[in-house]
C-alpha positions in Angstrom: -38.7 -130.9 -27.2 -41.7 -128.5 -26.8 -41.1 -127.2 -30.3 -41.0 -130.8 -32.3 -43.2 -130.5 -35.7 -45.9 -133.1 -34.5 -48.6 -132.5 -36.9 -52.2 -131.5 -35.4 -55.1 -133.7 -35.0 -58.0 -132.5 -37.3 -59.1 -135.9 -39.2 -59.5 -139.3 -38.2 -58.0 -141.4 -35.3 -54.8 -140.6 -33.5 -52.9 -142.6 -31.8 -50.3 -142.2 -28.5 -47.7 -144.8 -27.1 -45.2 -144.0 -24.8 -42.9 -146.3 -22.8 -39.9 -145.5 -20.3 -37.4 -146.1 -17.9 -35.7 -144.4 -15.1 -32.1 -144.7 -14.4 -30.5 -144.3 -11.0 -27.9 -141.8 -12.0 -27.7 -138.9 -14.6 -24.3 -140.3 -16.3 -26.6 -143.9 -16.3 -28.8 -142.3 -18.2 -26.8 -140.3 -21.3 -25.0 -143.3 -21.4 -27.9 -145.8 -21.9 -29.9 -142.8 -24.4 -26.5 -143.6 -26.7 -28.1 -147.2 -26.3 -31.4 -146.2 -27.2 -30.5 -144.0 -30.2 -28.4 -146.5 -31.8 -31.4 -148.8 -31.6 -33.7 -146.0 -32.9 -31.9 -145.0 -35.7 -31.0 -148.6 -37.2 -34.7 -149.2 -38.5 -33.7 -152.0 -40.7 -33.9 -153.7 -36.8 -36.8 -152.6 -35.2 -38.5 -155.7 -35.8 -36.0 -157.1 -33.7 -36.9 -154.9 -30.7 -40.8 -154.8 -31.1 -41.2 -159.1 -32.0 -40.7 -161.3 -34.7 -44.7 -161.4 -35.1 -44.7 -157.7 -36.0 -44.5 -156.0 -39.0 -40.5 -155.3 -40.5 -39.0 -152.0 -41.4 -36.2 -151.7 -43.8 -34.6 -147.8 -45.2 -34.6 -147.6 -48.7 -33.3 -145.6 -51.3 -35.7 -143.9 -53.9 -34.4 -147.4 -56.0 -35.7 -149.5 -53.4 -31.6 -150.4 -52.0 -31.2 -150.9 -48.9 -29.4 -147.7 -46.7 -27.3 -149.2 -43.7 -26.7 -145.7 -42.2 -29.2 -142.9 -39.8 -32.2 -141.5 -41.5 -32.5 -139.4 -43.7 -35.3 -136.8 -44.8 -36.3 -138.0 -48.0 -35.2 -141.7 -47.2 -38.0 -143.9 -47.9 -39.3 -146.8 -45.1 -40.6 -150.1 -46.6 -43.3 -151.8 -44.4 -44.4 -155.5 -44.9 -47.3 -156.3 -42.4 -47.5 -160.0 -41.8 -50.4 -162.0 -42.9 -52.0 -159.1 -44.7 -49.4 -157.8 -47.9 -50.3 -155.2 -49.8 -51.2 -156.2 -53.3 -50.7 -153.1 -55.1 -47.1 -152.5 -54.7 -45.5 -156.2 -54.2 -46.2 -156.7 -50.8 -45.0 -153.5 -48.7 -46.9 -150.2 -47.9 -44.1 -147.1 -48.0 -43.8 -144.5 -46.4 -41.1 -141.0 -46.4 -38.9 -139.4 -43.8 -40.3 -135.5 -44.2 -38.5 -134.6 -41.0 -35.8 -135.2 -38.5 -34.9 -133.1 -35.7 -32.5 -134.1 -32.6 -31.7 -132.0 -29.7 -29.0 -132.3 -27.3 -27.8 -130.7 -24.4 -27.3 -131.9 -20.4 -30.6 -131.8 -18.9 -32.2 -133.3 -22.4 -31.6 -134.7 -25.1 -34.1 -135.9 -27.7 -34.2 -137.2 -31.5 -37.6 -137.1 -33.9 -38.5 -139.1 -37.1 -41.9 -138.1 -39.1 -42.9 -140.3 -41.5 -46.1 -140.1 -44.1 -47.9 -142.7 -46.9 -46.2 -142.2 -50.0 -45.8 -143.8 -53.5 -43.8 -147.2 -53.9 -40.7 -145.0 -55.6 -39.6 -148.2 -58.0 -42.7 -148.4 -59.3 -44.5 -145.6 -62.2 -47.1 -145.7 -60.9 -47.4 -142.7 -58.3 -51.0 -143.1 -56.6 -50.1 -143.7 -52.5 -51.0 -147.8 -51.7 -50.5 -147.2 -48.1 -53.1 -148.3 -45.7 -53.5 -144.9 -44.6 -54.0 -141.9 -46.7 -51.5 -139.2 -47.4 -53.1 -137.0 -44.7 -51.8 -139.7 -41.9 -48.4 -139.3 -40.5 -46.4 -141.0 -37.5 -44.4 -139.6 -35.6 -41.2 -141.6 -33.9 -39.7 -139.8 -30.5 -36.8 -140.9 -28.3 -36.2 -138.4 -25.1 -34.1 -138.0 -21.9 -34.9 -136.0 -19.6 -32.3 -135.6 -16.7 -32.7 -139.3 -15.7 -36.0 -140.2 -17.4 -35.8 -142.1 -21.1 -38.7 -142.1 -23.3 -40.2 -143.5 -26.5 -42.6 -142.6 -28.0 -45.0 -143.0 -31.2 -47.7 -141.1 -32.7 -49.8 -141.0 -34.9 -51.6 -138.6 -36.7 -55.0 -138.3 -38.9 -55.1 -141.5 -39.9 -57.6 -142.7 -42.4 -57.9 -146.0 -44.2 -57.0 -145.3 -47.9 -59.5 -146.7 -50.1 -59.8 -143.5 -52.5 -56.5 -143.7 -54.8 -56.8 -147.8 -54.8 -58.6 -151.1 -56.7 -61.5 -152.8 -55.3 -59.0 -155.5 -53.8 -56.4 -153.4 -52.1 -59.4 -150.9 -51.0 -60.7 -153.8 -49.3 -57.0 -154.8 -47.4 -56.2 -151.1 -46.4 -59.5 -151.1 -44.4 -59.2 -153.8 -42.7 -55.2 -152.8 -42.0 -56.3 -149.3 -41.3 -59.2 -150.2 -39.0 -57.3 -153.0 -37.4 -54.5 -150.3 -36.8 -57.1 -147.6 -35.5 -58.8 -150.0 -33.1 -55.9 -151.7 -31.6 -53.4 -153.2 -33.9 -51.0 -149.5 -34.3 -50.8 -149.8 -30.4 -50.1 -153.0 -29.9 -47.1 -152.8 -32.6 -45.9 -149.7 -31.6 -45.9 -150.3 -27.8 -44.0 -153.2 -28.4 -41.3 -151.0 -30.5 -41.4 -148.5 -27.5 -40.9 -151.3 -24.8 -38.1 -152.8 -26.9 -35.9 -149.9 -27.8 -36.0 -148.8 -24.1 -35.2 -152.4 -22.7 -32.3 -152.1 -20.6 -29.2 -154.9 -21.1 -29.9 -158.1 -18.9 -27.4 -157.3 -16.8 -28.2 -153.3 -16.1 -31.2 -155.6 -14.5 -29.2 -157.8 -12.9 -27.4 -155.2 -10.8 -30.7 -153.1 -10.1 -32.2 -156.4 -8.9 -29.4 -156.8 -5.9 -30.0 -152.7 -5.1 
């Protein structure tokens, strides 16, 4: 985990969410991480786990079809943001897997997604319509250690794009971007933390009566 490509802050806000759980027991926990992984890697759901109200995550191919499998590098995430679509590219912003790393071993195991604005690939034109410029990336982390889980998001260098963009959209990816830098990037991604580490009701249940 101390070698995971998180890119350096040098422009712009960052931002860092972390959520996690302890287990009682280091079987507990490798078995709930299988738990947490399925949940992490099945991003057509993660508006299920961070709240209807949030914005929705779908993998897509470079055709804009829908994957139903892990991530990929060079898979493609398409992002609607509610109440505030993008007008430039029907709606969503997109952004690309450009790495994947997962580690695994008994004391640790840990899986990384890094994601970064890109072009809308079904459409010609190939200027980035992303709230955030091409300089931004987040960074998506899921970790045990012994009996500690983790998630984690963060983000890196972000910028509101206004330079590659019309008057209209230049105006929208401010306010997303500056919305996002202020509060709105924590706010979703804590609730994406909170829900991919949520244990089952009844994991509560039974650590209630303990």
């Amino acid at each position: 985990m101390e070698n995971l490509p998180i890119p350096a802050q040098t422009t712009g806000a960052s931002c860092d969410v972390t959520s996690s759980v302890q287990m009682d027991s280091l079987e507990e926990a490798q078995a709930f991480f299988q738990t947490v992984r399925q949940r992490f890697v099945d991003i057509n759901s993660w508006k299920l786990h961070a709240g209807e109200e949030k914005a929705s995550f779908s993998l897509r191919e470079p055709s804009g079809d829908l994957l139903l499998r892990e991530p990929k590098v060079g898979d493609y995430i398409r992002i609607q943001i509610p109440g505030l679509n993008n007008p430039g590219t029907d709606g969503y912003d997109w952004v690309q897997i450009e790495e994947v790393k997962e580690e695994d071993n008994l004391q640790e195991q840990c899986l990384y997604i890094r994601v970064r604005p890109c072009p809308d690939p079904t459409a010609p034109d190939t200027s980035v319509k992303h709230f955030y410029c091409p300089e931004a990336t987040s960074n998506f982390l899921i970790v045990r250690q012994g009996k500690e889980i983790r998630a984690e998001v963060h983000g890196r260098n972000e910028l509101p794009n206004t330079q590659e963009v019309g008057g209209l959209e230049k105006i929208r990816n401010f306010l997303v971007a500056i919305g996002g830098i202020l509060a709105g990037s924590k706010f979703q991604w804590k609730s994406l933390t909170e829900g991919l580490i949520e244990l089952p009701k009844e994991t509560l249940k039974d650590k209630n009566k303990r």
